[in-house]
N, CA, C and O atoms as a CHARMM CRD file, in Angstrom:
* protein
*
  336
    1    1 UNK  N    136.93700 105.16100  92.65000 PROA 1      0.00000
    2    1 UNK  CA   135.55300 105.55000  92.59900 PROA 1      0.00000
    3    1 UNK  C    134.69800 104.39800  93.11900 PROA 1      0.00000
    4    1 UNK  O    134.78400 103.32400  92.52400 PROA 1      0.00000
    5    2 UNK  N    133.88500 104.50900  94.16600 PROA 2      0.00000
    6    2 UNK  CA   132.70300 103.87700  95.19300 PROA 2      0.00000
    7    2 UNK  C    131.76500 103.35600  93.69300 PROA 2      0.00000
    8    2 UNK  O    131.09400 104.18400  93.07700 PROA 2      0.00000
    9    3 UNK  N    131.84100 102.07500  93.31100 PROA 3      0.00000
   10    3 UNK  CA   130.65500 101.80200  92.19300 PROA 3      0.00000
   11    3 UNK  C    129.46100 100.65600  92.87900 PROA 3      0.00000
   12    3 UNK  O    128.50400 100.54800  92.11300 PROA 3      0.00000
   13    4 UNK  N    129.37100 100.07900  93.72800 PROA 4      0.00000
   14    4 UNK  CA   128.60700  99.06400  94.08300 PROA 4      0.00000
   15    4 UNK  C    128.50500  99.46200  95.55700 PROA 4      0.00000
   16    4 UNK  O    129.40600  99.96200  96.22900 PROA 4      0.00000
   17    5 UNK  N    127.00700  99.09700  96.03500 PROA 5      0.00000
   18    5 UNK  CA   126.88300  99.01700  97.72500 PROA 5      0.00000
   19    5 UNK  C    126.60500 100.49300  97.99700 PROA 5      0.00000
   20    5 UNK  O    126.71600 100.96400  99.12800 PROA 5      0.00000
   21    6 UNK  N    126.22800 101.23600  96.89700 PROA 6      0.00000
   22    6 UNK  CA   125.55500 102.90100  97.24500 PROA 6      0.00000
   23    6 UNK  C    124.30800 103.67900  96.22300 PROA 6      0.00000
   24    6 UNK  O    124.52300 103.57600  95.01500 PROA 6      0.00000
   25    7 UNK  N    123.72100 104.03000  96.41500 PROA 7      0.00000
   26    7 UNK  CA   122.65500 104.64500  95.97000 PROA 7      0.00000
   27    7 UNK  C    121.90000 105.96000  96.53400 PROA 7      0.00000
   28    7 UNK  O    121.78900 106.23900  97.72800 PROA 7      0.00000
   29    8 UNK  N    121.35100 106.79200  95.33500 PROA 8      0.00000
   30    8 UNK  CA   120.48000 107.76800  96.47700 PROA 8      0.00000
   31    8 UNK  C    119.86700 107.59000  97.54100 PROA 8      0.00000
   32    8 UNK  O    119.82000 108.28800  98.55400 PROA 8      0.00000
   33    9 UNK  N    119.12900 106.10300  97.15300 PROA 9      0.00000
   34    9 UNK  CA   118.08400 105.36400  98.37500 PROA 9      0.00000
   35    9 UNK  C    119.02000 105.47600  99.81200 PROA 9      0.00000
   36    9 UNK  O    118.71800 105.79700 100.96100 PROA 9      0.00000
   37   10 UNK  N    120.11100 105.11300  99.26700 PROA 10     0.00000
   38   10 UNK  CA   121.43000 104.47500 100.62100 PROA 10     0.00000
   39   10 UNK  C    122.00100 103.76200 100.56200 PROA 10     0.00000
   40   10 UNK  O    121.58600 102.94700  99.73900 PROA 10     0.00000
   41   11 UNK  N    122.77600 103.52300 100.95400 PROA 11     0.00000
   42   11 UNK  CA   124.20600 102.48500 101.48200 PROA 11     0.00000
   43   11 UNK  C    124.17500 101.38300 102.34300 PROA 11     0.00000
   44   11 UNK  O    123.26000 101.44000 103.16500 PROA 11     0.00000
   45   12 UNK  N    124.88600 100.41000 102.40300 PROA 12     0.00000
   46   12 UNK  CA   125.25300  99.31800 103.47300 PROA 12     0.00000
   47   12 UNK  C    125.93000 100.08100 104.36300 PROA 12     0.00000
   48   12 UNK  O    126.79100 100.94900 104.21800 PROA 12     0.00000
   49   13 UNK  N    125.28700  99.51400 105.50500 PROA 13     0.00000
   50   13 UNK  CA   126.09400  99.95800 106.88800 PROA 13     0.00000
   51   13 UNK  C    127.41400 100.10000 106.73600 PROA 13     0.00000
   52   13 UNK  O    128.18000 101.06100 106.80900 PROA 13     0.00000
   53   14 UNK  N    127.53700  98.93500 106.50700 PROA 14     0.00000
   54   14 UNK  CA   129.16900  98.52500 106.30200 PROA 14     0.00000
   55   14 UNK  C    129.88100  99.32100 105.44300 PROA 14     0.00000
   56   14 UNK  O    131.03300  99.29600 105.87600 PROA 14     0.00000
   57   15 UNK  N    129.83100 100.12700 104.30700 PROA 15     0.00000
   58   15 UNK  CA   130.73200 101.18000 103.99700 PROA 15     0.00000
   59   15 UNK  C    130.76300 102.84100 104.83400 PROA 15     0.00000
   60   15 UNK  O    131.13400 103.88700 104.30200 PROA 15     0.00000
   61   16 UNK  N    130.14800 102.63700 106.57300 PROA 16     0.00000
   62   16 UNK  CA   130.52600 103.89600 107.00900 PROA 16     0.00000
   63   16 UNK  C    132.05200 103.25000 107.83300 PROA 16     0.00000
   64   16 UNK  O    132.48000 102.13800 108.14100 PROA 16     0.00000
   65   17 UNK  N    132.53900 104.74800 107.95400 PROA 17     0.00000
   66   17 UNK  CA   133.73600 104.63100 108.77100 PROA 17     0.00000
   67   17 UNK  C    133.01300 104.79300 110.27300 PROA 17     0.00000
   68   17 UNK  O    131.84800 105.00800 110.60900 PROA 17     0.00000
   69   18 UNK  N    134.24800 104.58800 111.01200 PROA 18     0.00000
   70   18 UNK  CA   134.11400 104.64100 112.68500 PROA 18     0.00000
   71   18 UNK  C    134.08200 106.48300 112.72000 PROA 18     0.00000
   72   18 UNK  O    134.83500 107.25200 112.12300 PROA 18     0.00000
   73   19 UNK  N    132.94900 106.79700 113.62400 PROA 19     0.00000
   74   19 UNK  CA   132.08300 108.09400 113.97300 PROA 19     0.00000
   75   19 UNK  C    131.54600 108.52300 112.72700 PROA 19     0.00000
   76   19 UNK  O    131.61000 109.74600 112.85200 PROA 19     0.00000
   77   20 UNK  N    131.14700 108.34200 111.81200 PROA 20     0.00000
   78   20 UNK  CA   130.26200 108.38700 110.84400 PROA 20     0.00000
   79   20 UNK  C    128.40000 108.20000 111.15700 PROA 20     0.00000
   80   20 UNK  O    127.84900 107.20200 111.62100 PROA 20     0.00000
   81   21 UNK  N    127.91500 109.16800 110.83700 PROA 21     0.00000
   82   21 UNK  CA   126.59500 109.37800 111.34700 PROA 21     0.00000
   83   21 UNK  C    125.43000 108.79900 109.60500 PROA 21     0.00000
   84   21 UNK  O    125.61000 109.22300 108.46300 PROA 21     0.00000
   85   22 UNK  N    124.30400 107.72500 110.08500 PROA 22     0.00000
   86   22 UNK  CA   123.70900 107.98800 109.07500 PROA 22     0.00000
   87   22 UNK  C    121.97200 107.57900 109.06300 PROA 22     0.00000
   88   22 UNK  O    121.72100 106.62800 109.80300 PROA 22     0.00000
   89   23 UNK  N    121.26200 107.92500 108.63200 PROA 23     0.00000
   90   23 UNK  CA   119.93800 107.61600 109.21200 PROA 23     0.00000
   91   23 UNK  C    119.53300 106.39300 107.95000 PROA 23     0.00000
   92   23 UNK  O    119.65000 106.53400 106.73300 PROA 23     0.00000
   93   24 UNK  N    119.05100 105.23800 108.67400 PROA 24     0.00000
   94   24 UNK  CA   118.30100 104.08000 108.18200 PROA 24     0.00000
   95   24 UNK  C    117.22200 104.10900 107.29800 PROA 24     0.00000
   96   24 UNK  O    116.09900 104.12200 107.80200 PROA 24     0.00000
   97   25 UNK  N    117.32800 104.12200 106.11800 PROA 25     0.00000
   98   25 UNK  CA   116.78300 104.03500 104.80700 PROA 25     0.00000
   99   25 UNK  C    115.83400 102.45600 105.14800 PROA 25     0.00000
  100   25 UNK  O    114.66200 102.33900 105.50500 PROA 25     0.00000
  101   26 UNK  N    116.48400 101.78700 104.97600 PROA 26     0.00000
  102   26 UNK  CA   115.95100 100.19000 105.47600 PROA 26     0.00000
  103   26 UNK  C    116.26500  99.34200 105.85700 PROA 26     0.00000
  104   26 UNK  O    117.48000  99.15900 105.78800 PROA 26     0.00000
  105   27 UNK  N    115.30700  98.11800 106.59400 PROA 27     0.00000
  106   27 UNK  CA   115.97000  97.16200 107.19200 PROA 27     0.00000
  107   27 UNK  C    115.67400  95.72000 105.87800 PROA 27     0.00000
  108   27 UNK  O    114.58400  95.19900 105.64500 PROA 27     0.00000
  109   28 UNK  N    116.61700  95.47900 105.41400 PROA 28     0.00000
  110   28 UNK  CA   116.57400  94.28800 103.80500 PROA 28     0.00000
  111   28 UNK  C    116.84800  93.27400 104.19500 PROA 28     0.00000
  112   28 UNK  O    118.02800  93.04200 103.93300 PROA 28     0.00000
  113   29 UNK  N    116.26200  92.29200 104.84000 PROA 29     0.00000
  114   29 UNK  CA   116.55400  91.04200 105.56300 PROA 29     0.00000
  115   29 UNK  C    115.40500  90.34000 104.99900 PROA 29     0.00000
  116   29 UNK  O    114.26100  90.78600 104.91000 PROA 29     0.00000
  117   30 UNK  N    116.06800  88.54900 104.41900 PROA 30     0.00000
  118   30 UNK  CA   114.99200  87.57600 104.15200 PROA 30     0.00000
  119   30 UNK  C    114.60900  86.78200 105.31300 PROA 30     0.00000
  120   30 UNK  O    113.98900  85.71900 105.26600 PROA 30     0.00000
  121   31 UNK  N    115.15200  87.56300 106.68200 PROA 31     0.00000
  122   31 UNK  CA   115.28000  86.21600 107.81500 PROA 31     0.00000
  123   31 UNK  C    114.24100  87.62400 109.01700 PROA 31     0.00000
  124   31 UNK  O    114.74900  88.63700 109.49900 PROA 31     0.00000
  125   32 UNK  N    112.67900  87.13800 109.18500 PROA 32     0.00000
  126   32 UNK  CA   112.06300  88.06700 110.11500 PROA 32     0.00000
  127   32 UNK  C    112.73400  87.93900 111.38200 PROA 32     0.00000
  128   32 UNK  O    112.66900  88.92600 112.11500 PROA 32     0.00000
  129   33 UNK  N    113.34900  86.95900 111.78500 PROA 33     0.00000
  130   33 UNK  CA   114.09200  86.83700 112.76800 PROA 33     0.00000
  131   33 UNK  C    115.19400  87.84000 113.48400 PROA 33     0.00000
  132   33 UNK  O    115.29000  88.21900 114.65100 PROA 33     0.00000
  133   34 UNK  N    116.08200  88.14600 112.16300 PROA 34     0.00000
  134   34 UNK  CA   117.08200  89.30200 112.22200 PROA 34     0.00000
  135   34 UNK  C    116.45600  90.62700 112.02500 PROA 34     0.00000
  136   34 UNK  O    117.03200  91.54700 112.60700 PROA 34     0.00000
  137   35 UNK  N    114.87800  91.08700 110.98800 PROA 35     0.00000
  138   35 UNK  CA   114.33500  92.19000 111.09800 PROA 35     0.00000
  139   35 UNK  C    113.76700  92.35800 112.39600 PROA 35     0.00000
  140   35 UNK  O    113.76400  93.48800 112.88500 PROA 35     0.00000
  141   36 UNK  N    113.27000  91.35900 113.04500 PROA 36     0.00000
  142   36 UNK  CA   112.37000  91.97400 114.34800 PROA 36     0.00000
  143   36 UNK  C    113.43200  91.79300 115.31700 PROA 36     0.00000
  144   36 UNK  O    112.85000  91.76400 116.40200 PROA 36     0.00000
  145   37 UNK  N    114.65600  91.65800 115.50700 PROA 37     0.00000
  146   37 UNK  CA   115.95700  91.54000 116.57900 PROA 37     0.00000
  147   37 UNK  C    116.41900  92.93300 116.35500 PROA 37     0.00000
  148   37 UNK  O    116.77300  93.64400 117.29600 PROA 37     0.00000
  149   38 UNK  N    116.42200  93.45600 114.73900 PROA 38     0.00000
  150   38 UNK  CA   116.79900  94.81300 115.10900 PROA 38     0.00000
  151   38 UNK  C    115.58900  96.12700 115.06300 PROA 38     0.00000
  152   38 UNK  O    115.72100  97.34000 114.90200 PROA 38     0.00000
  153   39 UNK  N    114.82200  95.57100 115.20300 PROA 39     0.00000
  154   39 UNK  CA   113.51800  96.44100 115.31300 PROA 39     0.00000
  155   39 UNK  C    113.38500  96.63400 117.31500 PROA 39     0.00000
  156   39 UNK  O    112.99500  97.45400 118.14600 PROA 39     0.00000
  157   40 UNK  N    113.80100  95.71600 117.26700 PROA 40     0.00000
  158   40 UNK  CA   113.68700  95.62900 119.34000 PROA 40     0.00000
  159   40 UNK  C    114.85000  95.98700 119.44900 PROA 40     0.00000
  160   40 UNK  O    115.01000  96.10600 120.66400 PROA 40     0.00000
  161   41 UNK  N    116.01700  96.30400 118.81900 PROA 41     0.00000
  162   41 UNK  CA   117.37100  97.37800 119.16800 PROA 41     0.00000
  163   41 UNK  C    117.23700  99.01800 118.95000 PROA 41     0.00000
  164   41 UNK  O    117.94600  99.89300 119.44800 PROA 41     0.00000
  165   42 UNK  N    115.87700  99.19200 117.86600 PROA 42     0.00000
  166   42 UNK  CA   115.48100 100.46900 118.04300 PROA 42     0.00000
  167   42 UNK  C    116.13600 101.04300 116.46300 PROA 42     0.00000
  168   42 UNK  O    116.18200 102.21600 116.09200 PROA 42     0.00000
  169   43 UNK  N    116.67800  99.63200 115.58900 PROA 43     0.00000
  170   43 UNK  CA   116.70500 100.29600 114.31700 PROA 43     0.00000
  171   43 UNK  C    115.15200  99.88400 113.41400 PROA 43     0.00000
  172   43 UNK  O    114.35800  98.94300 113.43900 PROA 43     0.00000
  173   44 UNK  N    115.32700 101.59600 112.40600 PROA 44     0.00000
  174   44 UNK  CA   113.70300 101.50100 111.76000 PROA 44     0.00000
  175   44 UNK  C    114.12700 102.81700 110.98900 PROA 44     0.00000
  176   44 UNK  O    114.98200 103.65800 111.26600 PROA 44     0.00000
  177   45 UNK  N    113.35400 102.72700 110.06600 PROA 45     0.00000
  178   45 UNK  CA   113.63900 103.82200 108.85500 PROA 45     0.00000
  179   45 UNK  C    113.48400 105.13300 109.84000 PROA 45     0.00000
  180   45 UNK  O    112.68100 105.10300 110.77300 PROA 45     0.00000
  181   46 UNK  N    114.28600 106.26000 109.57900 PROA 46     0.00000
  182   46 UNK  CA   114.60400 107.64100 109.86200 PROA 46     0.00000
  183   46 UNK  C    115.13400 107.39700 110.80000 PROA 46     0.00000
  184   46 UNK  O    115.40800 108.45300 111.37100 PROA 46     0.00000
  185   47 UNK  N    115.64500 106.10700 111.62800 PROA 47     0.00000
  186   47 UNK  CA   116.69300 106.58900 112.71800 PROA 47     0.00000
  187   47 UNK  C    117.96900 106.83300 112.83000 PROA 47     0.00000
  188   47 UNK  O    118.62800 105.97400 112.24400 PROA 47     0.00000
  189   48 UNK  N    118.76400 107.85400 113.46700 PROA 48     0.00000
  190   48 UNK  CA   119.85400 108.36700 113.15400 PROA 48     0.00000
  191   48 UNK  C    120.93800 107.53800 114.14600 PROA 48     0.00000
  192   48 UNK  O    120.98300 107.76000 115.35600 PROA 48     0.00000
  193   49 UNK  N    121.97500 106.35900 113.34200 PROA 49     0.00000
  194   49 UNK  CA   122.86400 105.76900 113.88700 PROA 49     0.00000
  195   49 UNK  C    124.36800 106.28700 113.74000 PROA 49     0.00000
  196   49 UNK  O    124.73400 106.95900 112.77500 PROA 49     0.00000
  197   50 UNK  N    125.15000 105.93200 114.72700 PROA 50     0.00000
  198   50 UNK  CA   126.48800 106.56600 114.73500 PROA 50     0.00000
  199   50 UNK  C    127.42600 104.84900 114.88700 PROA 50     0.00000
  200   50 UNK  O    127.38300 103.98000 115.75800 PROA 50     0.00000
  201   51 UNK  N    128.34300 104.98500 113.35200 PROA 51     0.00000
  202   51 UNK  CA   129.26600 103.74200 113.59200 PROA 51     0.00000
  203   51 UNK  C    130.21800 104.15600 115.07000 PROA 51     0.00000
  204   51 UNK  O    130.65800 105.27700 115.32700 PROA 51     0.00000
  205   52 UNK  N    130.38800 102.78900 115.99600 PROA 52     0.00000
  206   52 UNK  CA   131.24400 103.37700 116.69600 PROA 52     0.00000
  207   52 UNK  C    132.68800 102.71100 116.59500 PROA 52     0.00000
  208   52 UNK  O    133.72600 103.23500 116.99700 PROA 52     0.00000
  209   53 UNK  N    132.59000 101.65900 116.08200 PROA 53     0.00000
  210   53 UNK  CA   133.89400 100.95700 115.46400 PROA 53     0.00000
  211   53 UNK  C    133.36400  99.46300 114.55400 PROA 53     0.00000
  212   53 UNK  O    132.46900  98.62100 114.48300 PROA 53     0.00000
  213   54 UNK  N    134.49000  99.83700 114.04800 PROA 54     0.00000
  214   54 UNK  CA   134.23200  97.95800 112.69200 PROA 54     0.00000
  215   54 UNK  C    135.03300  96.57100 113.52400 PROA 54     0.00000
  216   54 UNK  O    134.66100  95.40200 113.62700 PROA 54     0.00000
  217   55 UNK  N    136.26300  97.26600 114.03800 PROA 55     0.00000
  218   55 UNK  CA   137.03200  96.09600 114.27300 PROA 55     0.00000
  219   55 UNK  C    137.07900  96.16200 116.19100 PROA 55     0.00000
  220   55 UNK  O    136.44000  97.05600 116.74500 PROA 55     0.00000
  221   56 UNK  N    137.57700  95.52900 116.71300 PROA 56     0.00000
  222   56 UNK  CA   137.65400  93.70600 116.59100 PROA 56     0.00000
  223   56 UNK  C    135.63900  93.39500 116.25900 PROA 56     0.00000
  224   56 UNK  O    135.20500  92.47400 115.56800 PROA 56     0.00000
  225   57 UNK  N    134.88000  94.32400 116.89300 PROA 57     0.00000
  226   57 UNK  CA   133.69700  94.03100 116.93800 PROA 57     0.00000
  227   57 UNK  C    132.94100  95.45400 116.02300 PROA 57     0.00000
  228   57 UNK  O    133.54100  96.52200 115.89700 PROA 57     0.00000
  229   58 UNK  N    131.81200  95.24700 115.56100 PROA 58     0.00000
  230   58 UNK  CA   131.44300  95.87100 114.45400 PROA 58     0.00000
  231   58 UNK  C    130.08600  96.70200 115.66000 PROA 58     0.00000
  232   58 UNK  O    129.09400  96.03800 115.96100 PROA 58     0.00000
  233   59 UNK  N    130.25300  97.99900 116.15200 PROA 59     0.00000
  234   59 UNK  CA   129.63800  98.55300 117.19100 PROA 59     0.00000
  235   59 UNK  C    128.55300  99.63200 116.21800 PROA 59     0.00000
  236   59 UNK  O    128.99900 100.23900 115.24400 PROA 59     0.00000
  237   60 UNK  N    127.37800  99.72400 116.57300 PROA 60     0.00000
  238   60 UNK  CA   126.81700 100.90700 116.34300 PROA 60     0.00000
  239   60 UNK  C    125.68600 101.49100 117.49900 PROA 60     0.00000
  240   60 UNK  O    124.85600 100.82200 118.11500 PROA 60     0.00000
  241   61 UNK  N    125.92500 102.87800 117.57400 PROA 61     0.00000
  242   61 UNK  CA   125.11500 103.36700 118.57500 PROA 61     0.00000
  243   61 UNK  C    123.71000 103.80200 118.18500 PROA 61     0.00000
  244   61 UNK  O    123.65600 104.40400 117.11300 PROA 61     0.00000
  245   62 UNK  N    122.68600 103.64300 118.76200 PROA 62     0.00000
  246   62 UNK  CA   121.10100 103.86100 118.27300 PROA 62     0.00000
  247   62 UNK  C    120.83900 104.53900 119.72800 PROA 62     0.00000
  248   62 UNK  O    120.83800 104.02200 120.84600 PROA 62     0.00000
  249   63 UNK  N    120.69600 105.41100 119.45900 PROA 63     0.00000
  250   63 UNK  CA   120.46200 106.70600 120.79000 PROA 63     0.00000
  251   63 UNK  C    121.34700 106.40900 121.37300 PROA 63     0.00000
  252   63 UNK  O    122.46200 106.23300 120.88100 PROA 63     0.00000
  253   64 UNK  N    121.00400 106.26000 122.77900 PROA 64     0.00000
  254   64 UNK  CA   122.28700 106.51900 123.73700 PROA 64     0.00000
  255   64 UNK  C    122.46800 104.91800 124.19400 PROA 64     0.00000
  256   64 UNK  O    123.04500 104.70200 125.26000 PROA 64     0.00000
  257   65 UNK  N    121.94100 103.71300 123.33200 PROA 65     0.00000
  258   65 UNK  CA   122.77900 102.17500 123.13700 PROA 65     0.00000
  259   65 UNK  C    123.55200 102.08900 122.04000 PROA 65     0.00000
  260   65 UNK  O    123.43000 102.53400 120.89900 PROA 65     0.00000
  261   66 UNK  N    124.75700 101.13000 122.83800 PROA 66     0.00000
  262   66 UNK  CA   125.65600 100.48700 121.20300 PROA 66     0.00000
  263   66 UNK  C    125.38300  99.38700 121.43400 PROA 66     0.00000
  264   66 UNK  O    124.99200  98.92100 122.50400 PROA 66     0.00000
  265   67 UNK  N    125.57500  98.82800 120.38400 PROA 67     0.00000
  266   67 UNK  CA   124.70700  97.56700 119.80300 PROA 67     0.00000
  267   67 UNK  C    126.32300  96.95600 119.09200 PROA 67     0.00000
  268   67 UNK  O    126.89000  97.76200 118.35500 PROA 67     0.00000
  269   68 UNK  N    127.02600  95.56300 119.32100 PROA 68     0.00000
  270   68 UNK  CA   127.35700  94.54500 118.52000 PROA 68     0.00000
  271   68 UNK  C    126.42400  94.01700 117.65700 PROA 68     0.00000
  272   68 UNK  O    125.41500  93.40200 118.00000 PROA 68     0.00000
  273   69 UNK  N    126.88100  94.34200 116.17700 PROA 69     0.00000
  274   69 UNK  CA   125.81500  93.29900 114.86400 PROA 69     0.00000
  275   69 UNK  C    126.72200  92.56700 114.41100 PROA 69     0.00000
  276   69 UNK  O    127.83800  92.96800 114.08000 PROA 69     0.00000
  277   70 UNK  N    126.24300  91.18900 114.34200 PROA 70     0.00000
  278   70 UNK  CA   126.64400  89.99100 113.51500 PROA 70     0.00000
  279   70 UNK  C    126.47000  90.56100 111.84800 PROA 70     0.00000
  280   70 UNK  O    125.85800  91.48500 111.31400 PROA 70     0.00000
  281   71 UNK  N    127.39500  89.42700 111.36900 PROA 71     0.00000
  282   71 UNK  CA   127.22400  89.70000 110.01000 PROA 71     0.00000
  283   71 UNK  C    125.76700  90.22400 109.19200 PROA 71     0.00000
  284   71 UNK  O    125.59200  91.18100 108.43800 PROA 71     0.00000
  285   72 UNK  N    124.62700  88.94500 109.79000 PROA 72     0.00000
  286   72 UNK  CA   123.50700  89.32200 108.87500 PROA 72     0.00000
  287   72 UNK  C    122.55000  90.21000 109.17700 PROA 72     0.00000
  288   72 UNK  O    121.57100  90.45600 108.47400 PROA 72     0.00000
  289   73 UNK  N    122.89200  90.83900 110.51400 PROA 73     0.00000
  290   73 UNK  CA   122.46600  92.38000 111.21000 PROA 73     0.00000
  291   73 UNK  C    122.89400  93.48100 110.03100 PROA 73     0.00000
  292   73 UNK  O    122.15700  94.28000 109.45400 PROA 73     0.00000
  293   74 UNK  N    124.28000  93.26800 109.86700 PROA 74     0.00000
  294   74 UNK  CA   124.94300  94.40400 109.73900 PROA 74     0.00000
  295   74 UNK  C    124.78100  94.65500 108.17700 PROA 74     0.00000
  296   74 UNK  O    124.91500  95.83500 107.85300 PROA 74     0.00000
  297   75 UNK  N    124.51300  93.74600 107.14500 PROA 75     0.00000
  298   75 UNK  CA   124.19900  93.07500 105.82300 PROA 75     0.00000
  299   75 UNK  C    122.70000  93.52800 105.56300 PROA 75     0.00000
  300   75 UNK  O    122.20200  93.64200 104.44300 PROA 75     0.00000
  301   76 UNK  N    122.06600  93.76400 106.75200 PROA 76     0.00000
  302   76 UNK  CA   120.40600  94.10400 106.48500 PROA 76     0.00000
  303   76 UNK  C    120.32300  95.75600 106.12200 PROA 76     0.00000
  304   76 UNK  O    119.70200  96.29800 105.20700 PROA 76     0.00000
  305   77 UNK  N    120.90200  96.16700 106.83600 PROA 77     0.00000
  306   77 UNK  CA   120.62700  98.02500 107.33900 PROA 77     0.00000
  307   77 UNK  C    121.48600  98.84900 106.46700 PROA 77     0.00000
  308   77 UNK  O    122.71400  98.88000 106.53400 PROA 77     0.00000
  309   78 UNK  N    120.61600  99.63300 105.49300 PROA 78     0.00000
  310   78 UNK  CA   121.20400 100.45700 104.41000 PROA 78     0.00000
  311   78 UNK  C    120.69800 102.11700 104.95900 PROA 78     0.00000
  312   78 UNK  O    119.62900 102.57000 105.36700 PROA 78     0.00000
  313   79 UNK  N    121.85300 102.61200 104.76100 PROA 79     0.00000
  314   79 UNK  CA   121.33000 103.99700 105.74000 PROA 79     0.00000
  315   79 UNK  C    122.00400 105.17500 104.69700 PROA 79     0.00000
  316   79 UNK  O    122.79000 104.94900 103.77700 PROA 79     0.00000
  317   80 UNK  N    121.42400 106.58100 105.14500 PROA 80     0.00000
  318   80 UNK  CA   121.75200 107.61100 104.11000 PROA 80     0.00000
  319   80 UNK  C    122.90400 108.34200 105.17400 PROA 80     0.00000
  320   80 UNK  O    122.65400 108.80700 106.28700 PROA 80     0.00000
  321   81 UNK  N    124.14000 108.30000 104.53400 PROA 81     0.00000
  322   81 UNK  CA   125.18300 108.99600 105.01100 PROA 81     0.00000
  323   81 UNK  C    124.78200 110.53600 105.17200 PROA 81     0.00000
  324   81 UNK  O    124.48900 111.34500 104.29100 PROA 81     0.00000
  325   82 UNK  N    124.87300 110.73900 106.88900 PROA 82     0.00000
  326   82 UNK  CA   125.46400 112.24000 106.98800 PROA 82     0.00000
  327   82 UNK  C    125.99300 113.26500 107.62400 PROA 82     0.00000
  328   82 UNK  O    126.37400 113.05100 108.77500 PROA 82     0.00000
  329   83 UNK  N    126.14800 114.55800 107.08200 PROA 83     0.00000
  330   83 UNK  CA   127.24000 115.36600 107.72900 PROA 83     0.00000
  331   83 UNK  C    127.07600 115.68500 109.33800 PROA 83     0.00000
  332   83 UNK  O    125.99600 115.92400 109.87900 PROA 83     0.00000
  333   84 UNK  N    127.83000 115.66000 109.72600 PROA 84     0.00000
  334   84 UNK  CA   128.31400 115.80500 111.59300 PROA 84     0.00000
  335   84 UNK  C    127.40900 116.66300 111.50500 PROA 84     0.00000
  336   84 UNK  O    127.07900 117.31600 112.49500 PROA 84     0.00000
């Protein structure tokens, strides 16, 4: 049973699987640096992202770009899981 890292609000990026669809609840970053880097990638509350893989590189697509996020990218963006 999933007990930490989920809520109605939303989830960490990081617990979707690869092709998993989920729209951005928020961007939770203490560093404006990493919020306005992914604000100019086109993530922002209600947008609908698709994981496209975790490993070797941690990919997500925001419209029709995929985006590589570093750890404290990927650590910021809590999104609401959903169905295909």
């Amino acid at each position: 049973m999933l007990t930490t890292g989920f809520s109605v609000q939303g989830s960490s990026l990081k617990l979707l699987r690869a092709g998993e669809r989920g729209i951005v609840t928020r961007i939770n970053t203490l560093q404006d640096a990493t919020a306005q880097a992914l604000r100019n990638m086109g993530f922002q509350p209600g947008q609908t992202i698709t994981l496209e893989q975790q490993f070797p590189r941690f990919v997500v697509r925001v419209g029709s770009q995929c985006h590589a996020l570093d750890e404290p990218s990927k650590n910021a963006i809590y999104v609401r899981i959903v169905d295909h």
